[in-house]
N, C-alpha and C positions, 0 to 999 in steps of 0.2 A: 540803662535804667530810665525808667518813662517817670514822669513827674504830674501826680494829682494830688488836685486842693482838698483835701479832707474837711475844711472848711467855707468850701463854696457855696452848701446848699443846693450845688445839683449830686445827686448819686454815685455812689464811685464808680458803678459797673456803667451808667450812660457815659462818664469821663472815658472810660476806658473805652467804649466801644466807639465812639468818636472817636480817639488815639488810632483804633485798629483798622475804620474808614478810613484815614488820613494818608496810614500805612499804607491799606491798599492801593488806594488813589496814587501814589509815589510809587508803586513800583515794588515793595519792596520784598513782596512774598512772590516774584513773580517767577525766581527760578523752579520752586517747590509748588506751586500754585496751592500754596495750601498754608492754612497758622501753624506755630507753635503747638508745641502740648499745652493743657492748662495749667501744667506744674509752671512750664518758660514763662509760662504768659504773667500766672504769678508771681514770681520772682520778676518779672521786667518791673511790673506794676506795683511790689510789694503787698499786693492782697492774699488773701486766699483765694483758695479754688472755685468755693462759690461764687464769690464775686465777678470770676473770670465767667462760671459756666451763664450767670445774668448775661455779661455783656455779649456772648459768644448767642445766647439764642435771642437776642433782641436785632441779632444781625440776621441772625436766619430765619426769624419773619417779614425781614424786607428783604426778604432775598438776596443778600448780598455775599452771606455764603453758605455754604449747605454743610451739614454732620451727618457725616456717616458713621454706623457704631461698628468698634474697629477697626478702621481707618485714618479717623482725623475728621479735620475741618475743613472742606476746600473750599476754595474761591470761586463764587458762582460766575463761571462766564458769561460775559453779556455784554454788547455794543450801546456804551449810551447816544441815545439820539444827539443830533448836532441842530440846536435853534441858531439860526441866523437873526442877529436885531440891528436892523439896519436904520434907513429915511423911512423906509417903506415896511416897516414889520407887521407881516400877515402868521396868525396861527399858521394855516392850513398851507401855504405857499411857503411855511420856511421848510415844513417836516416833508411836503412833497416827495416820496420816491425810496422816502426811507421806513413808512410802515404799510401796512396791507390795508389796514382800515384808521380812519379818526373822528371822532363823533366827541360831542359837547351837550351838558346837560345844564340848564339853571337849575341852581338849590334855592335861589333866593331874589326876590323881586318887592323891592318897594320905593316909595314916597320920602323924602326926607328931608329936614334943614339941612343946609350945605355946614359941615364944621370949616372953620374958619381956612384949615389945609386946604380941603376938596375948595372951596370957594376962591382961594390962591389963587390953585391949579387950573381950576377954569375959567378964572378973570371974571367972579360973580361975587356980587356982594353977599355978605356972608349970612348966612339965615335963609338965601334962596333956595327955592324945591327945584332938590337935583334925586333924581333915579338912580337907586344902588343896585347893582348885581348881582351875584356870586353867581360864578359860573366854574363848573369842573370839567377839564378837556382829558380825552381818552386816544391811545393808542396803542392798538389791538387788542384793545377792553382794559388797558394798564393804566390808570390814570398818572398824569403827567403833573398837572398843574391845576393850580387853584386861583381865580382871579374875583378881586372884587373892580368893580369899575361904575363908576360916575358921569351920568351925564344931566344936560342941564336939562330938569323936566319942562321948563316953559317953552324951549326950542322945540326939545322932542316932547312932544305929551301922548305919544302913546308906541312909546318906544317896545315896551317888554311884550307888548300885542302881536307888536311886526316880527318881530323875533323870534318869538311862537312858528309864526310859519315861514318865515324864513331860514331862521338858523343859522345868519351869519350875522354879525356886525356890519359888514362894510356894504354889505345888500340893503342893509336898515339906514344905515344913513347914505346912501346914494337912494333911497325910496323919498329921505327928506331933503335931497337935492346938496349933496355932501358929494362929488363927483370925484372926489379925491381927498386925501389926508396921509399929512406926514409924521412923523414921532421928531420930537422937538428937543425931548429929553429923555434921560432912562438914567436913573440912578441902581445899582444894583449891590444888595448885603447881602452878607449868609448869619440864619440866625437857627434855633431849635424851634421845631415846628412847635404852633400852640396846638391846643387840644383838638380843635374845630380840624384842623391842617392835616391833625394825624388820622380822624378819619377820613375825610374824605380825600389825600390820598393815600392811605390804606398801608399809615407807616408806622411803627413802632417810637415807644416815647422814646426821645434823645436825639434822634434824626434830624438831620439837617438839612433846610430849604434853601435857597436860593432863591432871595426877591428881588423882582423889578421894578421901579418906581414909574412910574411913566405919564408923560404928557403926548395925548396927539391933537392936532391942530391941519386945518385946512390950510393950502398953501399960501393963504394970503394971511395966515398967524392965528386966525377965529380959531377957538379953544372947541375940543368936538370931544373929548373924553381924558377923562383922568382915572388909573387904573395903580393898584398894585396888588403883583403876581406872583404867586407862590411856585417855584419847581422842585418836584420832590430831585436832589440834589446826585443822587447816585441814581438816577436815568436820564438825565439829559444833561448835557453843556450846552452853554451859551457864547456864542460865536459873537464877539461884539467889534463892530464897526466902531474905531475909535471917535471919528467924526462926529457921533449923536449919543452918544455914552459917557458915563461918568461912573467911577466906582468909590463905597463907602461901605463904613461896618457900622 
């Protein structure tokens, strides 16, 4: 018997469908490749059946498993991508070989006081205008992740220009004489996507991301961006180099 907080405040059916991610991730449907009935499911959970049929199709709009009508519920098969974050963590260089296409879109570009974190992180006093992002990265039109990212606008002052036709980061600043950079740090939680998260990447509420904190810096320490990254959590793992990693919740 599975165990939810009827007084958490979050939903019993997201409780539950989180419990049934967990499961799947473990292995544990994997002689059957498929759930329970919603009767089992409810008796595990102590809910009713409704509750069970919420959390069962909040799963199979992130495709994580499919209903078929009478058959069941199976486990949608699928390889999640493998991100390598290492010294040297490149989007496009860690997914290399493992999709057809990857393409990146800015949702969001401005101007801003640095908060006191972002100004931390890139060793600026606080209140200085640094450049905010959001960017949403795609593979084979599936979006992956969601990153907001920080840099210092007086260094770069016309960063989101170059980018436009560029298209990469590390083109944009090797354009402002940034010939290299390494990641310094990378802290990384798993949390429920917020709203903004769930659409753009195109997940159902309850769903769980996988964030990375991250510092990168040129190799002689200069601070060149401060980012934190959203992975939608059931398509990709993260390969972490202990060496430049650190994990928290």
């Amino acid at each position: 018997m599975e165990f939810v907080e009827r007084r958490s405040g979050i939903s019993l059916w997201r409780q539950i469908a989180d419990q049934i991610r967990i499961a799947i991730s473990n292995g544990e449907f994997k002689e059957t490749n498929m759930l329970p009935g919603e009767l089992a499911l409810a008796k595990r959970f102590e809910v009713n059946r409704h509750t069970v049929r919420s959390a069962i199709a909040s799963l199979a709009r992130e495709g994580v498993v499919q209903v078929e009508q009478g058959r069941g519920t199976f486990i949608a098969r699928h390889t999640r991508l493998q991100y390598p974050i290492g010294r040297r963590t490149r989007f496009s260089a860690g997914l290399a070989g493992q999709t057809r296409t990857l393409s990146g879109t800015v949702r969001e570009s401005r101007i801003e006081e640095a908060p006191v974190n972002v100004a931390d992180a890139l060793a600026l006093d606080a209140g200085a205008p640094v450049l905010r992002l959001v960017r949403v990265s795609m593979a084979d039109g599936v979006p992956l992740s969601r990153a907001i990212s920080w840099f210092d606008a007086a260094r770069f002052p016309d960063f989101a220009e170059r980018l436009e036709k560029q298209r990469s980061i590390t083109a944009v600043l090797k354009s402002f004489g940034v010939d290299d950079y390494v990641r310094i740090s990378t802290r990384i939680s798993a949390h429920h996507a917020d709203p903004q998260t769930l659409e753009d990447l195109r997940l159902s509420p309850g769903a769980i991301v996988l964030r990375t904190e991250a510092i990168n810096a040129e190799v002689d320490g200069r601070r060149v961006e401060y980012s934190n990254t959203y992975f939608a959590a059931d398509r990709i793992e993260l390969d972490i180099d202990h060496g430049t990693a650190s994990a928290g919740m």
